[in-house]
RODO-2510 file (C-alpha; in nm, 4 decimals, decimal comma):
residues 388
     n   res          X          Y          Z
     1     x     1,7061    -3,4370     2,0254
     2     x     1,7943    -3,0739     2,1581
     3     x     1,6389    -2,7715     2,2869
     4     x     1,5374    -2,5255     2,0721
     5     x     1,3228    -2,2010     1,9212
     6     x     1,0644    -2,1819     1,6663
     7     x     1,3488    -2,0820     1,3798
     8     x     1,5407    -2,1879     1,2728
     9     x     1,6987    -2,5510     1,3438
    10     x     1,8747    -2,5215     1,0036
    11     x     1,9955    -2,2255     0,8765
    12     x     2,1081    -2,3756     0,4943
    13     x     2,0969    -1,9816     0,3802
    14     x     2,4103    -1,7140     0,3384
    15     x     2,1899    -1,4669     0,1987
    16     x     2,0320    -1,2060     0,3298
    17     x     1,6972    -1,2562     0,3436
    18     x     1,4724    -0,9940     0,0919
    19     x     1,3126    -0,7729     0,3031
    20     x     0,9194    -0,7934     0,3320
    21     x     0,6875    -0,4715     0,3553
    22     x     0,3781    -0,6203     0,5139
    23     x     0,1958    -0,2139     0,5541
    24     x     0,1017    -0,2530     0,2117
    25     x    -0,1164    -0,5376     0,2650
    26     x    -0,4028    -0,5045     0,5630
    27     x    -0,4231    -0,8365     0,7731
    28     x    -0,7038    -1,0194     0,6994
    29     x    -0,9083    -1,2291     0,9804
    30     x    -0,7783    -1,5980     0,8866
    31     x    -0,9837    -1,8728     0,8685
    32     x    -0,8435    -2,2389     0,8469
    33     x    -0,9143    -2,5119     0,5714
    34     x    -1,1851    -2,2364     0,4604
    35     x    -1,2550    -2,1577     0,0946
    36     x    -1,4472    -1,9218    -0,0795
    37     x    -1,8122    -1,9263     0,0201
    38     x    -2,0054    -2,0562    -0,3043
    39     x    -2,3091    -1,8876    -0,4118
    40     x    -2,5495    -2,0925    -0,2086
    41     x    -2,6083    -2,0292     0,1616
    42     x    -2,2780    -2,1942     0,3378
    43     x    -2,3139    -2,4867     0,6104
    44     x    -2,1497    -2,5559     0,9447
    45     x    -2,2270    -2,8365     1,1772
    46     x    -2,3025    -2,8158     1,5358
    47     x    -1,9048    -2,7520     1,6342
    48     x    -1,9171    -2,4627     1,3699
    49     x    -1,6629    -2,6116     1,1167
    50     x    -1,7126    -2,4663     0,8121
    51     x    -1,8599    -2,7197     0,5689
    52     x    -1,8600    -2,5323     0,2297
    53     x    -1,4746    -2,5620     0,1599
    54     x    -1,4194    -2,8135    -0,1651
    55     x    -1,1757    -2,8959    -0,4018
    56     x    -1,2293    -2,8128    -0,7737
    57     x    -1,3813    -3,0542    -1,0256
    58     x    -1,1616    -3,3211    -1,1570
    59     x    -0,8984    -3,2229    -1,4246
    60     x    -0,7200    -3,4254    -1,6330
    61     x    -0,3785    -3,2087    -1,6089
    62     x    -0,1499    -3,2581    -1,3117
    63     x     0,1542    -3,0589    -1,2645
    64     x     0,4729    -3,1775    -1,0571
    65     x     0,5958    -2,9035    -0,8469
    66     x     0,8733    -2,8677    -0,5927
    67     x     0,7368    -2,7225    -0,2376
    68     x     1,0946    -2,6568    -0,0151
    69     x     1,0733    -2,4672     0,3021
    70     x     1,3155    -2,1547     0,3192
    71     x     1,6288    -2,2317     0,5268
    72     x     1,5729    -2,5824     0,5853
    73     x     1,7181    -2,7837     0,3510
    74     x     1,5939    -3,1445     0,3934
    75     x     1,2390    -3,0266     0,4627
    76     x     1,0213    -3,0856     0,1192
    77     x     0,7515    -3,2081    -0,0789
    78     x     0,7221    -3,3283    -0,4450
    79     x     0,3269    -3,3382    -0,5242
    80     x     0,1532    -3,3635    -0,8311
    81     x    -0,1008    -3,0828    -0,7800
    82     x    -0,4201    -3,0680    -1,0385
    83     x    -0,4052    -2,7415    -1,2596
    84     x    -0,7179    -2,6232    -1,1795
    85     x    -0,6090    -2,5357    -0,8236
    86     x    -0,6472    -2,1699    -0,6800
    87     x    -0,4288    -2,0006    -0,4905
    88     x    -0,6548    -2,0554    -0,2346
    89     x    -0,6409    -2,3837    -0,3152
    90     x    -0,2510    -2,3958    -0,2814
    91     x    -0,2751    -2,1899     0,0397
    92     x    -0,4763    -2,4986     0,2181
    93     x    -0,2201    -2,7192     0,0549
    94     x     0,0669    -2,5228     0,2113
    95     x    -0,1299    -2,5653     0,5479
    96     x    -0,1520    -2,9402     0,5048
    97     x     0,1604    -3,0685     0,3822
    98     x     0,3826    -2,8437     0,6316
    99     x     0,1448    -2,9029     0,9518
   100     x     0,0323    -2,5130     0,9805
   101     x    -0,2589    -2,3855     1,1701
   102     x    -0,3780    -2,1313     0,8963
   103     x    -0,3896    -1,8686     1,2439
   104     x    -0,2059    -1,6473     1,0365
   105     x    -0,1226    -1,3881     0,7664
   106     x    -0,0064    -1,5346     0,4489
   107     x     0,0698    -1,4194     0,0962
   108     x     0,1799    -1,5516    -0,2621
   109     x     0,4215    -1,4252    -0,5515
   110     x     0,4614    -1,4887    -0,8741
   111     x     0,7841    -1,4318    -1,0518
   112     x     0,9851    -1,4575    -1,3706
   113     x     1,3585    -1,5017    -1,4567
   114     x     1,3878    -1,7361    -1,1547
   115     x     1,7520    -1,9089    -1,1046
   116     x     1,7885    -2,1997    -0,8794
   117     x     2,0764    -2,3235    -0,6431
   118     x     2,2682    -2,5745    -0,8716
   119     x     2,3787    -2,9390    -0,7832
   120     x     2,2582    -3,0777    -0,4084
   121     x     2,3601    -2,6985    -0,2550
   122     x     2,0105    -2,5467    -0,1578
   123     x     1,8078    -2,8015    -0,3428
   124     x     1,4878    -2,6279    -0,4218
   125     x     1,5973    -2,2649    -0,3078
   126     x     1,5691    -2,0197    -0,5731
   127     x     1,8593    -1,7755    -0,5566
   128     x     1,7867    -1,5508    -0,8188
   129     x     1,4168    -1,4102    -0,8754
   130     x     1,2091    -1,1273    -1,0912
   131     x     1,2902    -0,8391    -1,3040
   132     x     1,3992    -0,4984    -1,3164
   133     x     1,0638    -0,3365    -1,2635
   134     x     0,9338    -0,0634    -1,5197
   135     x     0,7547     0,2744    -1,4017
   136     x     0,4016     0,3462    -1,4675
   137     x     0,2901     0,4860    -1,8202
   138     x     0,1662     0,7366    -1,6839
   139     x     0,4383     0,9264    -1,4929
   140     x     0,6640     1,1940    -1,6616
   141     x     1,0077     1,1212    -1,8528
   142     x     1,1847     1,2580    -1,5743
   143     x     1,0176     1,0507    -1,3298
   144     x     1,0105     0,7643    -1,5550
   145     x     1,3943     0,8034    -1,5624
   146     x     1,4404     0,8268    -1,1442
   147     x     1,2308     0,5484    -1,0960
   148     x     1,4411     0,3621    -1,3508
   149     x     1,7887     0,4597    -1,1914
   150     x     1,6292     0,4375    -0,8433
   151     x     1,5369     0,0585    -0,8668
   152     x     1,7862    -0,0562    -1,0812
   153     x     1,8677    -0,2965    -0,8108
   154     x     1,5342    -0,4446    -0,7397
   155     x     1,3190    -0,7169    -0,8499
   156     x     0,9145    -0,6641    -0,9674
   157     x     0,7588    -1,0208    -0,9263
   158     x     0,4639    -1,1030    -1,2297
   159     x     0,1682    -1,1263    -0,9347
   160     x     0,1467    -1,0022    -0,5734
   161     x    -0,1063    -1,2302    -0,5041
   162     x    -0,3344    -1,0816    -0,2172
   163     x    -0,5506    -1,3199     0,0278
   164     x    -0,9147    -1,3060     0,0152
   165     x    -1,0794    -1,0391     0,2087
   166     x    -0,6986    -0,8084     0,2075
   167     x    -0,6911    -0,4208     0,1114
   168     x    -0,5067    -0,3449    -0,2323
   169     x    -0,2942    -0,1154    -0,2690
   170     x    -0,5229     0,2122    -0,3156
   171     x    -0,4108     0,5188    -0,5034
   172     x    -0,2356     0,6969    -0,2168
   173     x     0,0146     0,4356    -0,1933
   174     x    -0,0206     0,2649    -0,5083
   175     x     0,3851     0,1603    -0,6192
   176     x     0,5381     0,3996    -0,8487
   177     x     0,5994     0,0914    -1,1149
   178     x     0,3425    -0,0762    -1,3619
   179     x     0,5433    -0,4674    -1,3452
   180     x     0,3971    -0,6509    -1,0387
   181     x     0,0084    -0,7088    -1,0769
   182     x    -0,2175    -0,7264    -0,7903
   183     x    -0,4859    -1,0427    -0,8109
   184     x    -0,7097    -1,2095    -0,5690
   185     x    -0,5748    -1,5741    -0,4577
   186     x    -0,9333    -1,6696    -0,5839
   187     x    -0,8447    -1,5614    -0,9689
   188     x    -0,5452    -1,7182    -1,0016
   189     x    -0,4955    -2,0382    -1,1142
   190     x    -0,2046    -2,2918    -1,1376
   191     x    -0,2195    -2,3441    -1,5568
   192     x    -0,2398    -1,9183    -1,5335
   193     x     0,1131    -1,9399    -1,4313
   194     x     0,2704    -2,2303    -1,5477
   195     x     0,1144    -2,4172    -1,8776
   196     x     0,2164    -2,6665    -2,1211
   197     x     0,2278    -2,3494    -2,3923
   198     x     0,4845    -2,1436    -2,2860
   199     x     0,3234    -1,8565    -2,4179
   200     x     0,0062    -1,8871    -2,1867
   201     x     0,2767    -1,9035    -1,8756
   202     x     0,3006    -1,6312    -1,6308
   203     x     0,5784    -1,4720    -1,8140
   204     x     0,3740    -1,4853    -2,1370
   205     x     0,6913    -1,6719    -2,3335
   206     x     0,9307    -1,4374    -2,2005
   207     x     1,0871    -1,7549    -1,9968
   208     x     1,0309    -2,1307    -1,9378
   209     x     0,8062    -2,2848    -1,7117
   210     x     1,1309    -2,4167    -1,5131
   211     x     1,2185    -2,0170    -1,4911
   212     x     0,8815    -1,9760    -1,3232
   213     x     0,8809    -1,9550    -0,9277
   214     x     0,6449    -1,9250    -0,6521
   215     x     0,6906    -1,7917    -0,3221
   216     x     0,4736    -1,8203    -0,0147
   217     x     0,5241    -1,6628     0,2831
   218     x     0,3320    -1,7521     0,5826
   219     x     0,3230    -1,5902     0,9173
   220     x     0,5231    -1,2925     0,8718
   221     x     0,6456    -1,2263     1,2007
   222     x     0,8232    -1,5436     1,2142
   223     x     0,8778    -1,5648     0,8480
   224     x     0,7908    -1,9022     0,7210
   225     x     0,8823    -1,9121     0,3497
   226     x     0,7997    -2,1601     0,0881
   227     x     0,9472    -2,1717    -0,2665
   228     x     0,7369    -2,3457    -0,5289
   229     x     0,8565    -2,4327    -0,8355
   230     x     0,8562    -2,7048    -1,1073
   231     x     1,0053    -2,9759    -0,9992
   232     x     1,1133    -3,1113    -1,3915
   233     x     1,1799    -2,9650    -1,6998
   234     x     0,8578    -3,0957    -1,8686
   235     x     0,6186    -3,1714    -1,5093
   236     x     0,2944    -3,2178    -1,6971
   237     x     0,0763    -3,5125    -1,6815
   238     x    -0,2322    -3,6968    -1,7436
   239     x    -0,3997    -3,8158    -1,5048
   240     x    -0,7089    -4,1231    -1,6375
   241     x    -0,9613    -4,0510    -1,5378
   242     x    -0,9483    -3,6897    -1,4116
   243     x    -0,8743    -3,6227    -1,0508
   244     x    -0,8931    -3,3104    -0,7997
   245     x    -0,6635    -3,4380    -0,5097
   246     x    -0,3062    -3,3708    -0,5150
   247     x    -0,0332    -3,7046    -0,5238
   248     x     0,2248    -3,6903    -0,3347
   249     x     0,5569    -3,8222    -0,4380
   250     x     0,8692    -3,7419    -0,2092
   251     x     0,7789    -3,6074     0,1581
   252     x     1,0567    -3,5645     0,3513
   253     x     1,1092    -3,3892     0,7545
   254     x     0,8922    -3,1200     0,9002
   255     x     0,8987    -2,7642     1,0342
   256     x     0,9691    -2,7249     1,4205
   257     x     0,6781    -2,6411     1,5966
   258     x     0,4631    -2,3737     1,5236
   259     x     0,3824    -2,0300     1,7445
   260     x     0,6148    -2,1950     2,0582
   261     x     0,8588    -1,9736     2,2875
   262     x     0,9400    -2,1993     2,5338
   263     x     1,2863    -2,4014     2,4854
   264     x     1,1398    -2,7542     2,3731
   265     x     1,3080    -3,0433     2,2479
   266     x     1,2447    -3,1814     1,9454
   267     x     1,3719    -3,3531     1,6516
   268     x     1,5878    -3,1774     1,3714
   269     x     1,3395    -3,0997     1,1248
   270     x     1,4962    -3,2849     0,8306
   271     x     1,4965    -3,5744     1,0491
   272     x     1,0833    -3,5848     1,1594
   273     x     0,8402    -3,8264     1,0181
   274     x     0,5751    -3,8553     0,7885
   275     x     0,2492    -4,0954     0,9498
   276     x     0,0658    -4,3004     0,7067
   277     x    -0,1991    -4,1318     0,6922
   278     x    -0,1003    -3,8412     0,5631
   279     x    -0,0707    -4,0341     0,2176
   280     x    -0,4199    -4,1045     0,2013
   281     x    -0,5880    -4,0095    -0,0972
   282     x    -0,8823    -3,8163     0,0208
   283     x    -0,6504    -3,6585     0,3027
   284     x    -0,6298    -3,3170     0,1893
   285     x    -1,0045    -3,3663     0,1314
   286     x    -1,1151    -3,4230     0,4813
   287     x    -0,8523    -3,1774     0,5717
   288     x    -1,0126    -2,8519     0,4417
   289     x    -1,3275    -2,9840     0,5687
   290     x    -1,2394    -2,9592     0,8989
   291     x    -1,2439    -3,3491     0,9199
   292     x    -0,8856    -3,3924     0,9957
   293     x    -0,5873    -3,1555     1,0978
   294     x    -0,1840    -3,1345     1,0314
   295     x     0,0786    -3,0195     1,2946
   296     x     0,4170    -3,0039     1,3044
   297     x     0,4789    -3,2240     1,6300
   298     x     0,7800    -3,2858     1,8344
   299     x     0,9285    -3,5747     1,6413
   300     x     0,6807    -3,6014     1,3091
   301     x     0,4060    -3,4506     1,1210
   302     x     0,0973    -3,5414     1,3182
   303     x    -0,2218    -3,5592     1,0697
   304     x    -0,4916    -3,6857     1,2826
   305     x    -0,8688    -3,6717     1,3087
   306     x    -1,0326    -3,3832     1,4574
   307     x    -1,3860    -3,5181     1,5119
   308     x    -1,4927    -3,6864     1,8208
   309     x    -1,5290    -4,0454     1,9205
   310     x    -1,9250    -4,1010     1,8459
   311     x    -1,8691    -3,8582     1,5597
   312     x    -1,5576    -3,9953     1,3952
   313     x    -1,6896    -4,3791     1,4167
   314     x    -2,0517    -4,2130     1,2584
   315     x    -1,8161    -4,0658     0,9765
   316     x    -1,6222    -4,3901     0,9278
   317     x    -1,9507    -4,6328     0,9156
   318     x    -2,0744    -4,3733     0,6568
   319     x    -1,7639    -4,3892     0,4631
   320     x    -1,7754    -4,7580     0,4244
   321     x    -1,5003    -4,8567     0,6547
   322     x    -1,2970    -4,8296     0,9342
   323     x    -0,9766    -4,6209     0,9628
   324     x    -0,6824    -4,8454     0,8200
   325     x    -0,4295    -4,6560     0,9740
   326     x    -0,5206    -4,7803     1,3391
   327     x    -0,7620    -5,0652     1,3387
   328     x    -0,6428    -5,2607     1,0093
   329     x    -0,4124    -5,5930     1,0611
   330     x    -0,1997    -5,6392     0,7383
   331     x     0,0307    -5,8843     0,6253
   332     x     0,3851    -5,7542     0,5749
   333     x     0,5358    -5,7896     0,2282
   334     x     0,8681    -5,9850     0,1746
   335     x     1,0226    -5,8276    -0,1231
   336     x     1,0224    -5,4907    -0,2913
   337     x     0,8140    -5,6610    -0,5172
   338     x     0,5424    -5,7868    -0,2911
   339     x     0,5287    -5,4221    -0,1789
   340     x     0,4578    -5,2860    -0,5012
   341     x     0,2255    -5,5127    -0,5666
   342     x     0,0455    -5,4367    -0,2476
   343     x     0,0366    -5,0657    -0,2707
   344     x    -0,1151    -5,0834    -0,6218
   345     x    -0,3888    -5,3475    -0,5234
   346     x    -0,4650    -5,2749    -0,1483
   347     x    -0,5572    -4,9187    -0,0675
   348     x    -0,4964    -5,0013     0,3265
   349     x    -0,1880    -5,1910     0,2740
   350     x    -0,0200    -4,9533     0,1271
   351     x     0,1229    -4,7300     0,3233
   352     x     0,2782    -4,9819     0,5198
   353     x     0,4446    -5,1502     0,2072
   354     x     0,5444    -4,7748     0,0623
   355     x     0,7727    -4,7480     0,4178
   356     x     0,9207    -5,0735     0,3249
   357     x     0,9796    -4,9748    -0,0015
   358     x     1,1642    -4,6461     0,1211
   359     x     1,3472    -4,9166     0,3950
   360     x     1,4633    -5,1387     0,1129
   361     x     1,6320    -4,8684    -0,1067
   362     x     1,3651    -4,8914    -0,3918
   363     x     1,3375    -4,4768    -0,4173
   364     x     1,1966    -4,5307    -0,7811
   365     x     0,9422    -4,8102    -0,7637
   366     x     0,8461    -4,6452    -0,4188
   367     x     0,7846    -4,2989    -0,6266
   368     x     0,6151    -4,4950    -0,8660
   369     x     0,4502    -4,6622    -0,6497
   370     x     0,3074    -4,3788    -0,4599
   371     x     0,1463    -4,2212    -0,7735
   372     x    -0,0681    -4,5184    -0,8309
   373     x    -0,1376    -4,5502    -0,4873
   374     x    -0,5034    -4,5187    -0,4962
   375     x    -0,6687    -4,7802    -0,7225
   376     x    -1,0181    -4,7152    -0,7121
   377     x    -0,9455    -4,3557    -0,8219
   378     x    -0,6314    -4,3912    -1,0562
   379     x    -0,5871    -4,6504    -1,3278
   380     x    -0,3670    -4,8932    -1,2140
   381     x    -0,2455    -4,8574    -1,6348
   382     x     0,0528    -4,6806    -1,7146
   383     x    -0,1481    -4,3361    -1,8027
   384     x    -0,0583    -4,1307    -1,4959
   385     x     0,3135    -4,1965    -1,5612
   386     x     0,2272    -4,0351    -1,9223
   387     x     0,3739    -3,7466    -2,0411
   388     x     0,1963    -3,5009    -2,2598
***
């Protein structure tokens, strides 16, 4: 434990950071775990959470990304995110797995050419990103060829992906190059920017999937940075049946607190916890319903429930039982394989039994393990573990 600020806690980076121009973008009110409104008339209950926000219908496609938090190298996730996700969808992921409040500004790009720390240096960090970016067609040669000379050291990304509800760029102050493409978070999908073709990827074939990055940057006074990327050379696969929840495979440490001046002490952030519950399969469900919350805590990732007493034990009877995390009595397994066999055949049990996995040494089976987690949603057969 020590005292610290909001950043960092571990500086892993000795590059200068690329320099963000937030005046092109106007702020947008933020709104957490809160979608899209659909077409029909949107919902809230008597607290005023928004009740509209879902996930997208099942898909059969899963890719495995890489999610590592800028500057802190032993803060990550490996998840297994459906294709079908928006960028609105990956924003509210974002919020969940890293324990944000959504309170505010965010934005997403796309880029090409990416190059990647090698060996266990900066695992996750891209070093290298984009391309040299190409003037409009419809300036003159002569500014064609300043433009060219002028940003010969800078890097276009493929999308500037701009939150619902933000300003585009208008034609005042619309960029002097054609290679960076403007798109609501709403419009762009995950298979839009990396597929199994390589010639329907972001790049359109000009790279590999694995040369495809994402980067998010949330809260840009303080910075918070995310690079997404794929976390294998071939990270498709098939979920049976289709699913719309993300799986989450490695999880390990937490941002410090969020929006904090005060000297507090807390635990390094490669160092926090992950609770149980965060593993739960409709988590990230009841999360961007309002149901439950994430927050980067003193010593772990706290994912609690945010409805009250009467309310939360309503919610629970009407699920069809109680909450396993706090009320559930379970036997404790006495091998690596009892644990296994637990997690894939007792949906409460097993996020006890993954922690003993983890305990034990078993990183694989526990990975394993954690993908077939759910049984009354995944097929306890080999299918998930299929690649395409």
């Amino acid at each position: 434990m020590f005292p610290s600020h909001k950043r960092p806690l571990e500086d892993v980076s000795d590059d200068p950071e690329r320099e963000i121009h937030s005046d092109d973008v106007m702020l947008a009110t933020k709104r957490a775990r809160r979608l899209p409104e659909p077409e029909t008339e949107s919902e809230s209950d008597e607290e005023g959470r928004t009740t509209n926000a879902q996930l997208p219908p099942p898909a059969n496609m899963h890719i495995e990304l890489r999610f590592q938090l800028y500057n802190f190298k032993g803060v990550h996730r490996i998840v297994r995110v459906p294709m079908n996700y928006t960028f609105a969808h990956l924003h509210l992921l974002n919020q969940f797995i890293f324990g944000w409040s959504g309170c505010h500004a965010h934005r997403f790009e796309v880029w090409s050419d990416i190059e990647l720390y090698s060996g266990n240096y900066k695992s996750g960090h891209i070093k290298k990103m984009g391309t040299r970016p190409l003037p409009r067609d419809d300036l003159d040669d002569d500014e064609k060829f300043y433009q060219l000379d002028f940003r010969r050291w800078e890097n276009a990304a493929i999308y500037d992906v701009a939150p619902r509800g933000c300003r585009k760029h208008s034609n005042r102050n619309r960029p002097t190059y054609n290679s960076c493409k403007e798109i609501d978070e709403t419009e762009l999908t995950i298979g839009q920017v990396w597929s199994y073709s390589v010639l329907k990827n972001a790049s359109k074939g000009l790279c590999t999937n694995k040369a495809v990055g994402v980067t998010y940057e949330y809260d840009f006074g303080s910075n918070w940075i995310v690079h997404i990327t794929l976390d294998k050379e071939y990270g498709f696969y098939k979920a049976a049946p289709p699913t719309n929840w993300p799986v989450f495979m490695t999880c390990k440490g937490a941002p410090p607190i969020e929006d904090t001046d005060e000297e507090i002490n807390e635990t390094e952030a490669h160092k926090k916890t992950i609770p149980a519950r965060f593993y739960e399969a409709d988590a990230f469900s009841h999360f961007i319903m309002g149901r439950l919350r994430s927050c980067a805590g003193h010593k772990s990732l706290e994912v609690e429930w945010s409805l009250g007493g009467n309310e939360l034990e309503q919610f629970l009877k009407e699920r069809g039982k109680t909450d396993p995390v706090k009320t559930t009595q379970l036997p404790r397994p006495n091998n690596a394989d009892e644990a296994h066999k637990m997690i894939c055949n007792n949906r409460d049990a097993r996020a006890q039994a993954f922690e003993d996995l983890e305990v034990w040494g078993q990183k694989y089976l526990a990975r394993k393990a954690a993908a077939r987690a759910v049984v009354d949603h995944v097929n306890p057969s080999d299918d998930i573990d299929q690649r395409i």
